[in-house]
N, C-alpha and C positions, 0 to 999 in steps of 0.2 A: 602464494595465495594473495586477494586482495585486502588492502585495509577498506574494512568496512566502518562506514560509517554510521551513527543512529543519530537521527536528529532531534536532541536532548532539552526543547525547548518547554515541554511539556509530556505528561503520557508514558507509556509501558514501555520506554526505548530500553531500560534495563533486560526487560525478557528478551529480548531482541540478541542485545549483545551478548547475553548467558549461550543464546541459539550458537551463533555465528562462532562462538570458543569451539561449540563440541564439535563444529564443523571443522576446526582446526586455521581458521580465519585470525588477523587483527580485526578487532572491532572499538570503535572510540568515538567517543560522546564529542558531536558537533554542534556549538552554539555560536561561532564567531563564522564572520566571510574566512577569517584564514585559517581556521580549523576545516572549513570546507574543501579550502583548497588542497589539502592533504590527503583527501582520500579516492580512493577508484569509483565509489559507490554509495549508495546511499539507501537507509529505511527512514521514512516516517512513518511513526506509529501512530498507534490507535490512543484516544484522549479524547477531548474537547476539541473540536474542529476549530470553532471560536477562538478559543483561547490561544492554541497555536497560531493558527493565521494572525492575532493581536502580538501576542509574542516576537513572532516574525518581522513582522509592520517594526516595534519599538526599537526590537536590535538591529534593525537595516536588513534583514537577510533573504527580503523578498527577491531582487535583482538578481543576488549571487546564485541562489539557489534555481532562480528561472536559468540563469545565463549557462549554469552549469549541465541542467539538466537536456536546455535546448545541445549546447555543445555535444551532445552524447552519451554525457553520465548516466551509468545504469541509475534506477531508483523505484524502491517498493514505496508506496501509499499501503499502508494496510486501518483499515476502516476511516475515523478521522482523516486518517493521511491520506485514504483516497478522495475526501472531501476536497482537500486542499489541493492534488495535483489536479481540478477537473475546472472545467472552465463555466461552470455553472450550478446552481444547487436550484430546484424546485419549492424554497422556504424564501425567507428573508435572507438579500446578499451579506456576505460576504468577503473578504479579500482570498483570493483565492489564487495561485499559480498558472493557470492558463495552459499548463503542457498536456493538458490529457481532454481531448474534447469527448465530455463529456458532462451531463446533466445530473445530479446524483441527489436525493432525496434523503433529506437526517433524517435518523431513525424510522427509517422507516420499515424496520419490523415491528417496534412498539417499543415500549419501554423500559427499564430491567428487570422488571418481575417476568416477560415473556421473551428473552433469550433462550434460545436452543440450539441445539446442535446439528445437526446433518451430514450423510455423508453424501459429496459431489464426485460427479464424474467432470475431470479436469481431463479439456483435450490437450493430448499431450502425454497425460501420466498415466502408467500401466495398472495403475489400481484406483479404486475410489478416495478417496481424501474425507476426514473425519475435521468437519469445520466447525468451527463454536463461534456463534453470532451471539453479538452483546451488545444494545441498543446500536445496530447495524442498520448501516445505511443500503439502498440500492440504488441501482444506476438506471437512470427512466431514461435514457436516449445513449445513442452513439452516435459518433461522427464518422465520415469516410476514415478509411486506416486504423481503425480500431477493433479488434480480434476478440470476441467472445471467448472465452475459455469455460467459464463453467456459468451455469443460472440455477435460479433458486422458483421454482413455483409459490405465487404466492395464493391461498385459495378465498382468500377476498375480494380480490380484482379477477381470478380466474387465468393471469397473467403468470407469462414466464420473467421472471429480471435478472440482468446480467449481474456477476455479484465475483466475478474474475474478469480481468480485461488484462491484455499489454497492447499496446503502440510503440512498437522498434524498443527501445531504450526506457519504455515507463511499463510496467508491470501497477496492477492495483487492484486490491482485495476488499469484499466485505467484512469478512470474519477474522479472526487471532489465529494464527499459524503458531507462534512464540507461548500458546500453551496448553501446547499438545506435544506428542513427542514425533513428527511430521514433519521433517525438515526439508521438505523437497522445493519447498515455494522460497526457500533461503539461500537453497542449490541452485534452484533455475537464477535467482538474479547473482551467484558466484557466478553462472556460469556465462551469463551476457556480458563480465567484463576478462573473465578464460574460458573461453568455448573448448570445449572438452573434460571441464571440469568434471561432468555427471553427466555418462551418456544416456544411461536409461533412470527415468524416475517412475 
């Protein structure tokens, strides 16, 4: 199995790594360039976008993490994190990773008192997905090479918004997979570094 990585700079990487056990995975908290270099893979979690990207900045890890992720390393963004793998936000910038072209908007469901849930139709998976969104961002643009997987209607704008995306080797989510009992979105990026991991989800 691979050793997974959670990148432990800020944020719910704990849920993360609790997931990736019952999967029967290593999972290990990454804050150094050479803790990075140890692993097949990668989550960044949901947090403070801010904060991490500052975080990141102070410890050096902007580089290693770009350089890794461009090399090939699988890697989940899930909510924050997908702030940070995207090469643009719709607010005030940012430092941000640049591997995932995309435009992504904070909070933009609302604030924490209007968090909810939903279930999505994820292409790909044989069943709906039960997603909990928690001052979740959505993604107002894509770039060429970028795969929709699942969206979210929002009935203010009247619009559809991506809120599941991958590009080859980056996978990136709105909502918290790590706590629910749903582990498919944990399989899919096991399975981007052993293909055959999980044939049906």
């Amino acid at each position: 199995m691979p050793r997974v990585g959670a990148l432990a700079l800020q944020g719910d990487f704990r849920e993360h790594l609790a997931m990736i056990a019952e999967l029967g995975a290593e999972g290990v908290e990454v804050r150094t360039p050479e803790e990075l270099d140890g692993i097949d893979c990668l989550i960044i979690p949901g947090g403070e976008s801010t904060a991490i990207a500052r975080l990141a900045v102070r410890y050096e890890m902007m580089e290693p993490l770009r350089n890794r992720i461009l090399d090939g390393m699988p890697v989940l963004g899930t909510c924050a994190g997908m702030i940070f793998l995207g090469t643009a936000t719709t607010g005030k910038p940012q430092p941000q990773l640049g591997v995932l072209d995309v435009a992504v908007a904070r909070n933009a469901f609302g604030r924490q008192q209007e968090s909810f849930e939903a279930n999505l139709d994820v292409k790909g998976f044989d069943r709906p997905m039960r997603a909990v969104f928690i001052r979740a961002p959505w993604i107002e643009s894509v770039g060429p090479g970028v795969d929709v997987l699942a969206t979210v209607f929002d009935p203010v704008s009247g619009r559809e918004f991506p809120v599941f995306v991958r590009a080859g080797n980056v996978l990136a989510i709105s909502f918290h997979p790590e706590l629910t009992n749903d582990a498919r979105v944990h399989e899919l990026l096991l399975s981007l570094v052993a293909p055959g991991i999980d044939e049906e989800r």
